[in-house]
Phi, psi and omega in degrees: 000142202217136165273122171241186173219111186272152208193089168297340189066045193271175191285107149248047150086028181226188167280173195286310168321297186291297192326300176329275186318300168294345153284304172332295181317317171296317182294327181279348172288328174280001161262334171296353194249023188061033186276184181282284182216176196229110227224139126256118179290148187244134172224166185223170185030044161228152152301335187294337185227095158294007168221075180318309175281094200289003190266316181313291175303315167307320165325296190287312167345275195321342168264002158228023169212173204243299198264315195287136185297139195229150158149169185308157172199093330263196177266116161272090228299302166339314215259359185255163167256114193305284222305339194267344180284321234268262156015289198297326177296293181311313145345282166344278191292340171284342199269315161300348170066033163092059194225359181297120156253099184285086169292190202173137163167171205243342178114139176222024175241105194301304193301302178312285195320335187302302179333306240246028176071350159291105175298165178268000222258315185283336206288349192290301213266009198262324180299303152346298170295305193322295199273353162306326199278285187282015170263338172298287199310333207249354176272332198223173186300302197240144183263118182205119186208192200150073199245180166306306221232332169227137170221132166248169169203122187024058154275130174298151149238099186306310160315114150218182186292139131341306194265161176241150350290348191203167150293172190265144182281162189217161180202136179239140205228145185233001194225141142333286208295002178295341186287357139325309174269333177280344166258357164304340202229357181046064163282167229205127179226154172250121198250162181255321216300164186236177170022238192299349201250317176311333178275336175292331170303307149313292182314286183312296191303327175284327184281322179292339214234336164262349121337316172274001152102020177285151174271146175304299207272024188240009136343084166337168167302144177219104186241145177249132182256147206211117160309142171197130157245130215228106165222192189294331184212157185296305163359293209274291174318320200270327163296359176272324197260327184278354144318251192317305167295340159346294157346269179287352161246034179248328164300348182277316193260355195319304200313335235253311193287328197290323179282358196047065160188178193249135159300354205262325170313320184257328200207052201297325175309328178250342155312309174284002170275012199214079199270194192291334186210154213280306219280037167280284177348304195268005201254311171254046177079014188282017217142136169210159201207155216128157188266151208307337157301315193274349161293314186298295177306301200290300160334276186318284167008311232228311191298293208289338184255006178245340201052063159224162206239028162191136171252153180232108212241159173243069209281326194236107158184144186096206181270039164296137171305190183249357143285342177257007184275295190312301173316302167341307191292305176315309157253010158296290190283007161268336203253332190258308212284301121063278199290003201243340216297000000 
């Protein structure tokens, strides 16, 4: 069982300047503080995401943390010209000294894809060509490809990853049937699903991975992300947390209200993991706030009804301070993680 941290970087109500930097401050608490890795989303023209460019920002992660493994969750892959991600990755990872987690994924927000001139309609098969096209590149001498949407011819690649043959990939998957492909290529996946629908998810990846004649125990991470706030009593915890999401779900919906319309509307699968005011969340198992036993319980939970074998908690989000994310972080992995080793 492995902890990690997930991190949209969302607006929490100070300047950019400063928000960047008390995340950086945060990110170094979670290496000091033993976690597995630290994922980062990418979003664009919302509140929801301040490091539109996640390659930028992860750079500076690398320059501040030592041990924890870092990357996108995900790179949106429609939205990059492969060969310069291809670069960028290689880059990434030598700059991480090999600690890169490479995500990967086409976008579930129709509007973000617009800006950038991509219908959603395309993202399927534009992601599809994208990541062929950089596992060739990041695999061979030469960039030699010849697609819908990219086309190369012999560009050397001068460049390659630290870790071989690529760093390791992340996905994040909400349908079973995606694990067809994340155990074929031995991906590592993050799931929003809850319950019942987080164990069909487990259940199908194990069944797929032991299909292809693969061993249990070289099984990739299969993880759930989850809000969590960790203080001395619960009282202080849930007020801290029905605080900040107040927040973090009025930046989850701007883009959405800005458009005249809704996400829960457009997109009732990911809308409805996410209502409106936290004590919905915690009613349906998306999140818990609480002191580390009541943190400790909701984990052993989460372990026994999805079968997975890593969690991803999001400790910085909304107005929490950067002391009160820390403290979170802090008594989680002295008090929760522990229990799991």
């Amino acid at each position: 069982m492995k902890f990690g941290i997930f991190d949209h970087v969302d607006c929490s109500g100070v300047s950019i300047r400063d928000h960047l930097e008390n995340r950086l401050k945060i990110v170094e608490a979670y290496d000091r503080a033993g976690f597995h890795g630290y994922h980062v989303a990418e979003h664009h023209s919302t509140p929801l995401g301040f490091a539109p460019s996640p390659g930028i920002y992860v750079s500076a992660v690398a320059q501040r943390t030592s041990r924890m493994k870092i990357g996108p969750l995900v790179f949106l892959l429609p939205l990059y010209e492969p060969l310069r991600l291809i670069e960028e990755i290689c880059m990434l990872d030598h700059m991480s000294g090999g600690r890169l987690m490479l995500g990967v994924g086409r976008g579930a927000s129709p509007f973000e894809l617009a800006l950038y001139g991509v219908k959603m309609s395309d993202t399927q098969a534009m992601y599809d060509e994208a990541f062929k096209c950089i596992m060739h590149g990041l695999h061979n001498e030469t960039l030699s490809f010849e697609g819908k949407y990219y086309k190369y011819e012999d560009v050397p690649m001068l460049l390659k990853p630290l870790q071989t043959p690529h760093p390791e990939l992340w996905y994040g998957v909400q349908h079973p049937d995606s694990t067809a492909w994340a155990a074929a290529n031995d991906v590592n996946i993050v799931t929003l699903a809850l319950n019942e629908g987080a164990r069909q998810v487990t259940d199908r990846y194990r069944k797929e991975w032991r299909a292809l004649g693969k061993s249990e125990t070289d099984i990739p991470l299969m993880g759930v992300s989850r809000h969590i706030v960790v203080a001395e009593t619960d009282k202080i915890a849930k007020d801290r947390a029905r605080r900040a999401y107040a927040r973090w779900v009025a930046s989850f919906e701007k883009l959405w209200k800005d458009r005249g319309t809704s996400v829960r509307e457009l997109v009732p699968a990911i809308g409805a993991l996410f209502p409106t005011s936290w004590d919905e969340l915690e009613a349906i198992g998306n999140g818990c706030a609480g002191t580390p036993e009541t943190v400790r319980r909701y984990v052993q939970n989460e372990v026994a009804a999805t079968g997975i074998n890593y969690i991803v908690s999001w400790f910085a989000f909304g107005d929490l301070s950067v002391g009160e994310a820390v403290e979170s972080a802090n008594l989680f992995s002295r008090h929760v993680m522990p229990a799991f080793a």
